[in-house]
N, C-alpha and C positions, 0 to 999 in steps of 0.2 A: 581754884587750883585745877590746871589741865588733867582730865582722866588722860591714863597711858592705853594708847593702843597700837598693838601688834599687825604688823603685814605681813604675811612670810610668803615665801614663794621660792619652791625649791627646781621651778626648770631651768633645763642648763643654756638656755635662747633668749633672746631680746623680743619679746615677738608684742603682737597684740594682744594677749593675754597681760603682759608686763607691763606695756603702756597704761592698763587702763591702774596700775598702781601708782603711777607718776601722778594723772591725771588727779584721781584721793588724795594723795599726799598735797599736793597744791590746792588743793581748795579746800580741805575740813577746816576749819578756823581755826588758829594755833589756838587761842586764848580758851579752847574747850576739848581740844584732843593735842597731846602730845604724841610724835608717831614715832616706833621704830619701825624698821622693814628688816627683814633677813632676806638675803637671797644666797643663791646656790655659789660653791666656792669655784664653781664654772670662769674660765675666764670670759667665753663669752657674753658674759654679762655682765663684765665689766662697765661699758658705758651705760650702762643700766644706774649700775654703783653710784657713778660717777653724777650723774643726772640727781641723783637721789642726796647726793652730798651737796650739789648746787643749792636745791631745795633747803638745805641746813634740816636734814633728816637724818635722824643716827642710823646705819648702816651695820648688820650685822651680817658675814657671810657664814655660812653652815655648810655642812657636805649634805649632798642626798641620801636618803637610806634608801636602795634599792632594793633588800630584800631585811627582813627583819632579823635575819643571820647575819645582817651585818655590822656587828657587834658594837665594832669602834664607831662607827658613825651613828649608830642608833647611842651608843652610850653621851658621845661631846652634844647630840639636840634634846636630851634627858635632861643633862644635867641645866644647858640653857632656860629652858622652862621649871626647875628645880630655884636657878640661882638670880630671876627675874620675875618680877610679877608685873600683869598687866591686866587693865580693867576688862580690855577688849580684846580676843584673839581673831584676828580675821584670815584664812586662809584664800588662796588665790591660788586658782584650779585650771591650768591649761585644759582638761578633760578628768573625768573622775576619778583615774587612777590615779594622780600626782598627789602629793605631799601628803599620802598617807599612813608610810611610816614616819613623818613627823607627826602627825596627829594622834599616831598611834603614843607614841614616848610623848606628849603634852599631856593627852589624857589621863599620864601613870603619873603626872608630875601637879598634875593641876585639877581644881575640884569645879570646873568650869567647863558650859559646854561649849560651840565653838560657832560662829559664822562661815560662811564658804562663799566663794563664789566660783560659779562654773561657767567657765566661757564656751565649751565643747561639751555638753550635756548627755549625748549618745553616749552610750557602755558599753563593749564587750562584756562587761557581767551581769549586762540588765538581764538576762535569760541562761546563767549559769550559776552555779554554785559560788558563793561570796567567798573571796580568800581572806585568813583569820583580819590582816590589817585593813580590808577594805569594809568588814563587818565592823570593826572598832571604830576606824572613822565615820560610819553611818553613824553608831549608836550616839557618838557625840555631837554629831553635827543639831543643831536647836533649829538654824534659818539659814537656808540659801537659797542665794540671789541666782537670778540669770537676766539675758536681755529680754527672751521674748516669751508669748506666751503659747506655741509653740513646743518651747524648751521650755514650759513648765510643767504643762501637761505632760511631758516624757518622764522628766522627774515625777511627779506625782503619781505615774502609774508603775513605779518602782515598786514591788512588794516589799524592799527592805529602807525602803523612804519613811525615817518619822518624823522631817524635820516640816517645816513651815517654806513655804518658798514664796518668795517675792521677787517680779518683774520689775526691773530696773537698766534700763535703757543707757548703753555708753554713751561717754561726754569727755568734748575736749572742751578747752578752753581757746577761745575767738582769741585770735593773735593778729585782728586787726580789720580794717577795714580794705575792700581791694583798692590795690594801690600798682597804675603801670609799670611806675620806675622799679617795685621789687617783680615784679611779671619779666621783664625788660632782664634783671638781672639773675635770674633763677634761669632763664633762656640763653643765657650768658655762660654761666656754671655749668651747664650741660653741653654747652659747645655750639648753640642754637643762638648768637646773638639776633639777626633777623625775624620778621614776622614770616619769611616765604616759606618755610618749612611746617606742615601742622604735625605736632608732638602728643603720640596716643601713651599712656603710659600703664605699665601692670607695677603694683606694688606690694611686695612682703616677701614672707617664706617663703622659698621655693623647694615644697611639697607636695607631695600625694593629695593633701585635701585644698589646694591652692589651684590645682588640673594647670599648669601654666602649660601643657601642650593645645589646650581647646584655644589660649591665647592665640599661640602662633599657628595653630587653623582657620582663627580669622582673620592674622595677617597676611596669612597667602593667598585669601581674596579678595585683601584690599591693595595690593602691592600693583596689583596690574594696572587699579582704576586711580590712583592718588600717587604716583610718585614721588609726590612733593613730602609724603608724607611718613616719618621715622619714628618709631617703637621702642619706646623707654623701659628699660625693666632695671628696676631700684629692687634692690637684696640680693641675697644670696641664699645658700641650701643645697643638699645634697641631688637635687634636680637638675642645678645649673648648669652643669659642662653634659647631661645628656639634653637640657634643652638649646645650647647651643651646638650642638652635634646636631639636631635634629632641623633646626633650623639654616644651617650649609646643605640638610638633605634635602629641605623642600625649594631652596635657592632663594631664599628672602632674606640671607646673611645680612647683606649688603646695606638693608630697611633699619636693623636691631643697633642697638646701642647698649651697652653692657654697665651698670655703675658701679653693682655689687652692693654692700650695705653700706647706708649712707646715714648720719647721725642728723644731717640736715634735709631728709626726705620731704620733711612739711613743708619747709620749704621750696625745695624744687617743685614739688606739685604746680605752684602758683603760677610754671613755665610751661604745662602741658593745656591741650588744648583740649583734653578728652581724658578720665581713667578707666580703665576694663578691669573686671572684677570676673573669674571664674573659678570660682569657686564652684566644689560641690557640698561641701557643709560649713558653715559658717557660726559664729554668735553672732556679733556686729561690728565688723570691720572697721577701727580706727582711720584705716587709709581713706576711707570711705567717708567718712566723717568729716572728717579733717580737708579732704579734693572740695566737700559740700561746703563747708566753710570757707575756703580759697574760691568758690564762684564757678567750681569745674564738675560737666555733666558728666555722669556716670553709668556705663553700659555695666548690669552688672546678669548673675543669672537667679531664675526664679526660685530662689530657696529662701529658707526663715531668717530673716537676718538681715537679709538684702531685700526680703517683698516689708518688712518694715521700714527699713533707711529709707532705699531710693521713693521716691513716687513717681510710679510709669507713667511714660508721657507726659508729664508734667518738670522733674527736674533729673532725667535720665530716661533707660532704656532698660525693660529686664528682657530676657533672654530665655528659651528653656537651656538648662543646663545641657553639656554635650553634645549638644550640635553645633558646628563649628558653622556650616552653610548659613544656618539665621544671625551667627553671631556675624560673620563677615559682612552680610547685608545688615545688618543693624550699624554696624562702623561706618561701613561707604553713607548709609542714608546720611547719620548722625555726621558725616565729616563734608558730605558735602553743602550741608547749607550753615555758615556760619552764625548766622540770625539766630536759626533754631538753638544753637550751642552756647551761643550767650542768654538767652533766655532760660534755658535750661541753669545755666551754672549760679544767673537770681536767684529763682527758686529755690534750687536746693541752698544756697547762703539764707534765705529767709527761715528754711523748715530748719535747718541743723540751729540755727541760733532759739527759734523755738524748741525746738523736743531736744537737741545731743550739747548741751553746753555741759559742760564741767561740774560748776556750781549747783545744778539740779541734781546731777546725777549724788554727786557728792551729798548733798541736802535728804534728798532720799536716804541713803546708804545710814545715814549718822541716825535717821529714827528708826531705823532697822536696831543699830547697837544698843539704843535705848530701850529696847523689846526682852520682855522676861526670860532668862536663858541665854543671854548676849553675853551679860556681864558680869563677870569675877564673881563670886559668892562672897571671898573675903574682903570685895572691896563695896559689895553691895549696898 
């Protein structure tokens, strides 16, 4: 009989953090974990939901508890973990402070401690006084995961860390072998049917830890030497109408192409000739994963996350963060020798099917739940 296991996740965003749920959810073996997921009653996350119902995954929405005064919604995720029992509770952690006052109402409800996984491992309370629900969530947490190791020595040098951490590397699932006619039609969809045009693309949130202004400071020195060449940015975020403002100021409008959030991103990727990643803190970039599986090199910047995915020189390009001058000479190099860009985009297809597939990651995770302190007491 399938153990029941829980995913919850209460951000109110479709991001890389949520993906890597989809990703679980489709590879744990039905025949050994039955799965719900809760997610936040956000409508943004809607196609989230929706993806997750695809899967034939029961779907629970819940509200966020923002502060632990907040009575009615601390009361309706009380009683959820009251009125359900599950073998496995696994929590999914855009950064440390989320889904804490659900952890906080699980642990009044349930005699189980809890899995985590943290995508954004840095804390504002790594060197402050612990607020009462982020001390509750410590004490219950048994084992969390993260991608690198890196992010695990941060965690482990946590004074209020007792849990077990384990590195465990994001994974999607290979959705194919490269094929031109879908290359051909992703360049289509973007309004690119021709080759004469090269398509550099930034993908995700468009936030603060995203820097998508260092993006378009290495489009404004590539714009002068490649005019054949136009700037894809797939998402959206509270960034987006200041980086298109910013972008008519440096005069590179004309370069950019706007899609906004697109449900078929993985897709499109397979149309771009190049992705840029600038990030200044990361876990491990699904976009990123996902462009290395599509056969697409990747300029990204040298932080933890990205100096594990890409391999410099070999199936990409890393960068120091914030300097936009080496990112732009990184582009021009990278865009002007096609050879170098196919070779590149190999590579990284052969590494990601090695180390970032789905099924490993997912294979990992599951002998993580079998680890003492995973699993339900009453179902022990």
């Amino acid at each position: 009989m399938p153990r029941q296991l829980l995913l919850y996740s209460d951000a109110p965003v479709f991001g890389g953090a949520e993906r890597a749920l989809i990703e679980l959810a489709r590879e744990l073996p039905r025949a050994h974990w039955e799965v719900t997921v809760v997610l936040s009653e956000e409508g943004a996350v809607d196609p989230l939901a929706q993806l997750m119902a695809a899967l034939h995954v029961r779907v629970v929405r819940l509200p966020a508890i923002p502060t632990l005064k907040a009575r009615g919604a601390f009361l309706k995720v009380w009683r959820f973990f009251v009125q359900n029992r599950f073998d496995v509770v696994h929590f999914n952690l855009t950064d440390p402070r989320a889904c804490t006052g659900a952890m906080t109402a699980a642990g009044m409800a349930l005699r189980s401690d809890f899995v985590v996984t943290e995508h954004l491992p840095r804390s504002v309370f790594d060197n402050m006084p612990l607020p009462r629900r982020v001390r509750s969530a410590a004490a219950r947490t048994a084992h969390t995961i993260t991608n690198t190791e890196a992010d695990r020595s941060a965690i482990l040098a946590r004074p209020w860390n007792s849990s077990q951490v384990h590195v465990v590397a994001n994974g999607v699932t290979d959705d194919g072998v490269l094929d031109p006619e879908r290359r051909t039609r992703a360049r289509a969809e973007l309004g690119f049917p021709s080759e004469h045009f090269l398509l550099v693309g930034l993908v995700g949130r468009l936030i603060p830890q995203k820097n998508p202004d260092l993006f378009l400071e290495g489009v404004r020195r590539v714009v002068p030497h490649f005019p054949q060449a136009r700037f894809v940015v797939l998402g959206d975020g509270p960034l987006l109408a200041p980086m298109r403002a910013k972008a008519e100021e440096l005069g590179i409008a004309q370069a950019m192409c706007w899609y906004g959030f697109r449900n078929d991103a993985r897709e499109l990727l397979r149309g771009l000739d190049l992705l840029v990643n600038t990030s200044v803190v990361e876990g491990m970039p699904f976009s990123v994963i996902e462009a290395m599986f599509a056969g697409l090199p990747v300029i990204g910047t040298r932080i933890p996350g990205l100096l594990e995915t890409v391999a410099d020189h070999a199936s990409g390009v890393l960068v120091p963060p914030g300097d936009g001058e080496i990112l732009g000479g990184a582009m021009c190099a990278a865009l002007s020798d096609r050879a170098r860009l196919h070779r590149f985009g190999l590579v990284g297809r052969e590494r990601a099917q090695l180390l970032f597939h789905a099924r490993g990651m997912a294979a990992r995770i599951a002998s993580i739940y079998e680890l003492p302190a995973a699993v339900e007491s009453a179902h022990a």
